[in-house]
N, C-alpha and C positions, 0 to 999 in steps of 0.2 A: 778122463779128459786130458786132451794135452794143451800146453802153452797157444798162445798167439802173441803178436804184436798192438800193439792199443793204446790207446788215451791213458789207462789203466794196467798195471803189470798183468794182474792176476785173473785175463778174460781165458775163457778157454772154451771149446767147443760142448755142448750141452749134448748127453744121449736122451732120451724118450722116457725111459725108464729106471733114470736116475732114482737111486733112494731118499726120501726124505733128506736125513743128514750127512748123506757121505759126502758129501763134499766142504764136511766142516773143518778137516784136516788143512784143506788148501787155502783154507782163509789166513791171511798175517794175524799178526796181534794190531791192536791199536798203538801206532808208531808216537813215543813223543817227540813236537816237532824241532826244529832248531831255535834256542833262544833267540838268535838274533834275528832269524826270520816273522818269528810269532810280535817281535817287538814294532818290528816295523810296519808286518801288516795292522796292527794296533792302533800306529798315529796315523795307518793311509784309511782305515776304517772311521774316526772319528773324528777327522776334520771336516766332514759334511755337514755335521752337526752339534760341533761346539767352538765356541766364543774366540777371535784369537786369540785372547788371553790365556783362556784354558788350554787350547792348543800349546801356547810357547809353556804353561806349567808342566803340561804332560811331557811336553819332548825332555824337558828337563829335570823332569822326573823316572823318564824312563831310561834317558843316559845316566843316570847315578846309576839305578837299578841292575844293567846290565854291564856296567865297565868290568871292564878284566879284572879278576877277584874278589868282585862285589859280591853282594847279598841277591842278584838274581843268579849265578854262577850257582853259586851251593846249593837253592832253591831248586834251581832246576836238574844239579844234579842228585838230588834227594831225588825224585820223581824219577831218574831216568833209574833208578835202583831199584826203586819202586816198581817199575815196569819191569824188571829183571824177573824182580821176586815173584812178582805174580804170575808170569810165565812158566817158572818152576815149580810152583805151590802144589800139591795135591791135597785132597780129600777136606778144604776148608769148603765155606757157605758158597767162596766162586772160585773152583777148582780150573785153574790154566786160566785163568781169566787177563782182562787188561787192570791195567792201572787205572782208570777209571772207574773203571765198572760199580765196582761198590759203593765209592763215594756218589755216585751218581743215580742210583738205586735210593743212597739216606738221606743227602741233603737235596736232591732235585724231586725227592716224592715223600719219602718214608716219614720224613720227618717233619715236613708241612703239618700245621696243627689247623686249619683252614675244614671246612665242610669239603666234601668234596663235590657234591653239584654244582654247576654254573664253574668253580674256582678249576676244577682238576681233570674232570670226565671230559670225555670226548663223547661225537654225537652226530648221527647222520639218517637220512632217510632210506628207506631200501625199495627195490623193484620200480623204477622209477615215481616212486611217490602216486603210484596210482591204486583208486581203491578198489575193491574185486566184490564178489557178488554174498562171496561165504567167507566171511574173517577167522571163522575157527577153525576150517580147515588150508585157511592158507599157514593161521598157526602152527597145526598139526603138520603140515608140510615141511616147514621150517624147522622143528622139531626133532624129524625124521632126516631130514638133509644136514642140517648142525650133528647132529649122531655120526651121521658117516662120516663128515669130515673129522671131528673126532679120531675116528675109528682110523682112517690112512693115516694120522699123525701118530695113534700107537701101533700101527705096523709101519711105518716108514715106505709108506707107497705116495704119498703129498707130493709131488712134483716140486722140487726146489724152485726158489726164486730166483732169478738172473734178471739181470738188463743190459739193454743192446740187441741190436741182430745178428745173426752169425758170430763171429766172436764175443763171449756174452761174458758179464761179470756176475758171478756167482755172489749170493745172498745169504746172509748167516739167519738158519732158519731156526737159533734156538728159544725167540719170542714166542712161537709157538706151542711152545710146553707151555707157554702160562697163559692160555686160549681156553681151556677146557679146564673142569672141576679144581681150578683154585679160586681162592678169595685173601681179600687184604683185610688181614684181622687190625684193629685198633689196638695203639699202645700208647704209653707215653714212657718214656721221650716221644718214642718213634715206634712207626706201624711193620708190620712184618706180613710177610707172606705166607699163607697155608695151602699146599697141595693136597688131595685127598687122592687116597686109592680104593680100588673097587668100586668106583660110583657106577650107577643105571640109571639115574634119577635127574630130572630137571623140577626145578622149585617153580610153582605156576603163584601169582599175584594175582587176586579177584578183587577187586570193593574191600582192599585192605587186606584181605585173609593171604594167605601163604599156604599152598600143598603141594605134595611132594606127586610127581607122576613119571612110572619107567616109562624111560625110554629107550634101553635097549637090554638083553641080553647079557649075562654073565661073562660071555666073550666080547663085548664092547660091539654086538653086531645091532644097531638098529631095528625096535618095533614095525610091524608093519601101521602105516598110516592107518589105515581103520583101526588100529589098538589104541594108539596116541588121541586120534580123535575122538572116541567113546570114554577116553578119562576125559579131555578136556569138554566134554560134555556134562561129565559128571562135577566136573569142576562148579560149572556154569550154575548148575540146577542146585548143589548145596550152598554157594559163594547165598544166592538170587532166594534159597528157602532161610537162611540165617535173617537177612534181612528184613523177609516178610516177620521171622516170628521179633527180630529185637533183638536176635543172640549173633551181633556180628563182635568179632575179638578186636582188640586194638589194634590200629594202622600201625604195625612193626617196622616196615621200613622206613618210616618216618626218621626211625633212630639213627640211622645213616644218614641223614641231613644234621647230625651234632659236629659241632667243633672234633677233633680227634681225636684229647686227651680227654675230654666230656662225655666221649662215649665210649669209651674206651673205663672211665669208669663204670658209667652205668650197665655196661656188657660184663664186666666183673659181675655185679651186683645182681644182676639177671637172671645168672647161670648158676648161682646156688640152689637156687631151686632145680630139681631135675627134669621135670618137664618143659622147663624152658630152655637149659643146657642140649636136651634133645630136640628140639623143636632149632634151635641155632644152627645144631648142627646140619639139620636137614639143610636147612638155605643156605648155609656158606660150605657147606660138599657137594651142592649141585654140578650138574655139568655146567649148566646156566643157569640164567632165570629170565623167564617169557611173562609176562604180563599181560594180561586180558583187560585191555583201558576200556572204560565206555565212553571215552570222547570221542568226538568225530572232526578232527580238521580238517577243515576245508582249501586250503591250501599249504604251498611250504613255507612259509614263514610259522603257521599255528601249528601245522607237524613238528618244525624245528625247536618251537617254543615249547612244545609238551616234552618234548625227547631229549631235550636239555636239562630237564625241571620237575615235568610233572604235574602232578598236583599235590606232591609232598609226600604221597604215601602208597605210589605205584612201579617207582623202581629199587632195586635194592641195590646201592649204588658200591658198597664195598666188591661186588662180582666181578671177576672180569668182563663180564660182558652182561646185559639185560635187554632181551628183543621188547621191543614193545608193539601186542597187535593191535590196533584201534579197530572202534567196534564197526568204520566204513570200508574198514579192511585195507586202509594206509599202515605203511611197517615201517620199522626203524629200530636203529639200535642207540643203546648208551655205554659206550667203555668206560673201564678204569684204567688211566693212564698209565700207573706208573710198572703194570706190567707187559705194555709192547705201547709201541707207536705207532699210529691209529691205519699205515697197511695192512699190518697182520691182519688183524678181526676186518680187516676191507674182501683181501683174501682170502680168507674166512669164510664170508658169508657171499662171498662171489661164486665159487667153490659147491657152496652147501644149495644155494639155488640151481647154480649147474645140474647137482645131482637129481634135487625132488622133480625139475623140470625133465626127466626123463622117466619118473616113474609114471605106469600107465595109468590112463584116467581112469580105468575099471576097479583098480585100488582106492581109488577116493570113495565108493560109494560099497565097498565091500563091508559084508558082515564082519564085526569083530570076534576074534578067537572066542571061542567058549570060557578060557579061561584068562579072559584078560581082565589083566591089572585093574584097582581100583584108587583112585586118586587117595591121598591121606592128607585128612587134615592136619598143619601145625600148629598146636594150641599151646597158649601163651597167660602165667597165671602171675600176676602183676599186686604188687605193694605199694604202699605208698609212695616210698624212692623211684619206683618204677614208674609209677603214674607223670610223676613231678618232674620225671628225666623225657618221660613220653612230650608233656608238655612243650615242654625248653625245645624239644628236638621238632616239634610242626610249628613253632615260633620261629624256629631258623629257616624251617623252609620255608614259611610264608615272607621272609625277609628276604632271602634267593631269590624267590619268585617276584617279588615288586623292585626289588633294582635292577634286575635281568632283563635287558633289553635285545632282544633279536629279531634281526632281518635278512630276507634273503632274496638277491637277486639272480635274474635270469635273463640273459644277453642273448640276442638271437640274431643280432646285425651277425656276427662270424662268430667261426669256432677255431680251432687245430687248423684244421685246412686250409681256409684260406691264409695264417699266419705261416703254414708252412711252405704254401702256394709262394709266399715273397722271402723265404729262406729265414726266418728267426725263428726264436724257441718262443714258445706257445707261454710259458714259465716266464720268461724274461718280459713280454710285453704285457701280461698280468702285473707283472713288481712294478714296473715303472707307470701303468694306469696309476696302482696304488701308489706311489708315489706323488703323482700329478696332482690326484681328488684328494691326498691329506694335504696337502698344501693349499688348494682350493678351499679346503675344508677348516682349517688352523692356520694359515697364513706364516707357518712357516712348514722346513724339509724337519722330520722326524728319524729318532733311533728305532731302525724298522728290525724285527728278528722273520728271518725264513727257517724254518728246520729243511737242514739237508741228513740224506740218509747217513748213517754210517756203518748201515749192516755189509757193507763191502770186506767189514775184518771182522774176527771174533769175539762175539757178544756187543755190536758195532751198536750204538743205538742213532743218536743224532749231532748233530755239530750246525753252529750258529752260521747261514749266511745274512751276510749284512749288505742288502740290495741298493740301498743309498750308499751315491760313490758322489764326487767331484763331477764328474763326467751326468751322474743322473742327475743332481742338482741343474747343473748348466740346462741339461732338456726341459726341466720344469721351467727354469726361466722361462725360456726361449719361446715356452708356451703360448706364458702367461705377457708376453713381450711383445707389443704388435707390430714392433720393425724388423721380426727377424722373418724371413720371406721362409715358404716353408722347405726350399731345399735344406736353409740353414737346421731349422727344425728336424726335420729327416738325418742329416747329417749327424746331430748330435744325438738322436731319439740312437741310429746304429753303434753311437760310442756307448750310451748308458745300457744298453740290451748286453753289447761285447763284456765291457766290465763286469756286468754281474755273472755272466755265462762261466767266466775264467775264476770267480770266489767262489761259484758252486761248485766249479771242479776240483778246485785248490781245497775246501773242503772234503768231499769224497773222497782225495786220496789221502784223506790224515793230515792234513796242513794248515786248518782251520786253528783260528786264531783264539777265541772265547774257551774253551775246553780245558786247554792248555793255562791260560789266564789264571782258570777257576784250580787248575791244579796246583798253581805256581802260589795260590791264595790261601788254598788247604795247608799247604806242609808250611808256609809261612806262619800261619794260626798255629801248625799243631807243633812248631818249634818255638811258640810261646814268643815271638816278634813283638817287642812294646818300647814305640809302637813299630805298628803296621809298616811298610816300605811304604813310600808316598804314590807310587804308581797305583796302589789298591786306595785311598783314599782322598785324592786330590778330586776338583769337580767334576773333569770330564771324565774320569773313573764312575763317578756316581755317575752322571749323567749316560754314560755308557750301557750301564746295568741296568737303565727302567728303560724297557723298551714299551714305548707309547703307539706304535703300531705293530703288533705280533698276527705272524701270518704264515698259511700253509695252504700247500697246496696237494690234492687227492686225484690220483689217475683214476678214478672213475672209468667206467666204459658205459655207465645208465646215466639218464637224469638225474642225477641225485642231490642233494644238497649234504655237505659234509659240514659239522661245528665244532667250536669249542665259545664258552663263554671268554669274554675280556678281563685277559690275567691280571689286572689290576684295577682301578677305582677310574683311574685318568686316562687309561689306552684305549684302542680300538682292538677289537680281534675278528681276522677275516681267512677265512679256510672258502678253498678255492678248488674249481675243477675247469680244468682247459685240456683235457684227451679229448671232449668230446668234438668230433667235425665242424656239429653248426652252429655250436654256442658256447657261452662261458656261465656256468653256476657258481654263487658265491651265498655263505652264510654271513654277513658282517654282525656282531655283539659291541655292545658296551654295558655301562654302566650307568643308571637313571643320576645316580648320586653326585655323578660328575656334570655340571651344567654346562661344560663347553664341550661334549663330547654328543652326538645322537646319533644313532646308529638308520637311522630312514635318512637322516641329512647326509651322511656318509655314503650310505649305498646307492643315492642320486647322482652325486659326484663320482662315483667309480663310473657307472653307467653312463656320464658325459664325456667322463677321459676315458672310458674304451672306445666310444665311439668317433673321441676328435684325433686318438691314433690311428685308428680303422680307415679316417676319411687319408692322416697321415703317411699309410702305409699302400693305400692305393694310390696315391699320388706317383707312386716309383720315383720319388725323387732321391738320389744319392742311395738309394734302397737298393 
């Protein structure tokens, strides 16, 4: 690849046949940014949203912090050594890694003591949420297409990630190693990651039970679909005769619904025995794990709500990934966050459709080999600690389950197209809807979090855009204002659009402000500061850190609905898709617990401020 000129240093021209990772070398490290930069973008980030008073605390708290030979000085140049070191490191847990990286690995996932359904997984529908005629061989399809992509990620034939056209900015594709046969094992303090080698096998979920079924080949090549679907046949017929006779095993994955350190005891205590040591292993070395639901949703919001949740004892949520096929033959999947952010496994399973969508229909209906594989039960021999942990563990999920609130809406007034038809980012008039309907909806502007990419450098994961500016405030006014005629509206709707366009980008190239914050936070803790510098504790610090609307957005190219549950008690959380032409899809979550918060009341109000921009945006005024 050679250089170009760009928004971006490091675009360069893509060949065809790039390898998976060779273009890992030409990624930077994660830059840290300049203190006095980070500080300013700081107070220009959170005077949208807090008090004057707190405003004049902060400024005057963050001019201490940074004056020439202060304690942000030292602070920051701890960090910037930090980055040195890490650049130089060989053969530790993140070998050439950034300064982040690790810390953001243990305190933004690892160490979370929280369930992780609803709180941590990510969650979306596949093949445009439509149901098909044969659900277990759409599974068996998926099964065989997850194999292969697989399989290009261990030969490095995966077509690199870029964005942009013609000069294109290359994607750090090393999320992908943790796509396939790893799982997040529980610890306490903090959880860690287990890779396995040599796997063939995907862990299939029936009515609770758990078996193991190849899928591919010694060489990581892919069963033929009539092998994969004659086990998950046999799945079906053993899961459906346990039942008949009363010998079904306990809902194991229920146990992935405990607090961290709770199961993380109880997965100690498990594993003394050897049949269940073995029977673990099965599930957490899978490639994946497929689940055979017998519910049938009838639309996406009841898809969303299963594929987030469950019914407690059908996904196995430590996995990095778990397809769910329902029995009307609607798909979807549930990640584990904290080993990629939720393109990967999008890419993934875009990918893995791609491939089965070419295999010939006359394989769907072929005999299976003579000597195909036979499904293996995982059997599980349980004591009373075991039982007592089983319990606690469908207690928490039934608790998941009834304060999880999800909805999703489907805009079909426009999509990409016609927002790109009047020259704005599709991204940008999404944030400021959202902006509009929280306001409409809470009666005041909110600390809103976007995840921006940061895989543009090595091991890059995300960096906070913060979509509320001065400038989008004003546009909510102006709204909500009935003297301001709607040029003036228009006029200020292309300031708040501009502003955010420029923090997304200021983000992507490593100049994000939050990141940076949380480093300068870390080495101050870990140099035993008592107390704290006042910039890390003062109100609109706090205030800063609970983000009461978290949002994201999914290029999608299908119908899909993408989710996450509401990271907290009192926020909203809303994942979004605007690639596509004629519409906008959105998952909105809350929290039942919180009484000023409803996620149907929310997803009304986005659907009126999409469409009172849309009447906005055709008007061409000042547009």
């Amino acid at each position: 690849p050679r250089a170009m000129a760009g928004w971006h240093p490091n675009t360069i021209i893509l060949k065809p046949d790039t390898p998976t990772f060779a273009l890992q070398p030409l990624l930077p490290k994660l830059p840290v940014p300049e203190l006095a930069d980070t500080l300013d973008g700081y107070l220009e980030a959170i005077e949208p949203f807090v008090t004057a008073e707190e405003l004049a605390e902060a400024r005057k708290d963050v001019e201490e912090f940074g004056a020439d030979g202060g304690v942000g000085e030292a602070l920051h140049a701890q960090l910037v050594e930090r980055a040195r070191v890490c650049r130089e490191e060989k053969g530790s847990v993140y070998p050439h890694g950034h300064w982040l990286e690790e810390w953001w690995d243990n305190l933004a996932y690892l160490s979370g003591r929280h369930p992780l359904p609803v709180n941590t997984n990510v969650f979306g529908t596949i093949m445009d949420n439509a149901p098909c005629a044969d659900p277990l061989l759409r599974a068996a399809l998926f099964i065989v297409g997850c194999a292969h992509t697989r399989l290009t990620i261990m030969r490095g034939t995966m077509q690199p990630d870029c964005l942009g056209r013609g000069g294109q900015l290359p994607l750090c594709m090393f999320q992908f190693e943790r796509v396939f046969d790893i799982t997040r094992l529980p610890g306490d303090p903090q959880d860690k990651f287990q890779k396995y080698e040599g796997v063939r096998h995907v862990a299939i979920i029936r009515k609770g039970q758990i078996f193991e079924v190849v899928a591919a080949q010694e060489d990581g090549t892919p069963l033929r679909v009539a092998d994969v679907l004659q086990q998950l046949k046999g799945v079906v017929a053993e899961a459906d005769a346990l039942e008949r006779r009363g010998e079904l095993q306990p809902p194991m994955a229920a146990m992935t619904c405990l607090g961290r350190s709770e199961w993380a005891e109880a997965r100690e205590h498990l594993q003394e025995r050897a049949i269940n040591a073995t029977s673990l292993h099965g599930v957490e070395s899978a490639m994946f794990v497929l689940s055979l639901s017998e519910a049938t949703p009838r639309d996406g919001t009841e898809t969303q709500r299963l594929l987030c949740h469950g019914d407690g004892t059908d996904i196995w949520y430590d996995k990095s990934f778990n397809i769910v096929q329902f029995a009307n033959g609607r798909i979807g999947f549930n990640g584990e966050h904290a080993m990629s952010d939720a393109p990967v496994p999008s890419r993934m399973l875009t990918d893995s459709v791609a491939h089965f969508e070419t295999i010939p229909k006359s394989e769907h209906t072929a005999a299976p080999s003579a000597d195909c594989p036979k499904p293996r039960h995982l059997k599980f021999d349980l004591d009373d600690k075991d039982r007592e942990a089983l319990a606690a563990a469908q207690a928490s999920a039934a608790s998941l389950i009834r304060n999880a609130s999800i909805e999703t809406l489907t805009f079909k007034t426009y999509g990409k197209a016609f927002i790109r038809e009047h020259k704005l980012g599709p991204d940008s008039v999404v944030q400021m809807a959202l902006q509009l309907a929280f306001y409409r909806d809470q009666g005041y502007v909110p600390c809103t979090y976007e995840s921006a990419t940061t895989r543009t450098f090595y091991h890059g994961r995300t960096e906070t855009i913060r979509p509320g500016s001065l400038a989008s405030n004003a546009f909510v006014e102006a709204m909500e204002d009935a003297s301001k005629s709607v040029a003036e509206r228009a006029a200020l709707f292309r300031d708040a659009c501009t502003a955010h366009t420029m923090y997304l980008q200021r983000c992507m190239l490593g100049k994000g402000v939050d990141r940076h914050l949380l480093g300068l936070r870390i080495v101050a803790y870990g140099a035993g500061l008592d107390p704290m510098p006042a910039i890390f504790t003062n109100a609109a610090y706090l205030k800063a850190t609970n983000f009461i609307l978290s949002t994201s957005q999914m290029s999608y190219i299908t119908a899909d609905y993408p989710g996450f549950g509401a990271p907290t008690e009192d926020a909203y959380g809303t994942c979004y898709v605007c690639a596509l032409p004629d519409r906008l899809l959105a998952t909105v979550s809350a929290d039942k617990r919180c009484d000023g918060k409803d996620a149907a009341r929310f997803r009304d109000h986005l659907h009126k401020a999409l469409d009172d921009i849309g009447r906005l945006i055709a008007s061409k005024s000042d547009l």
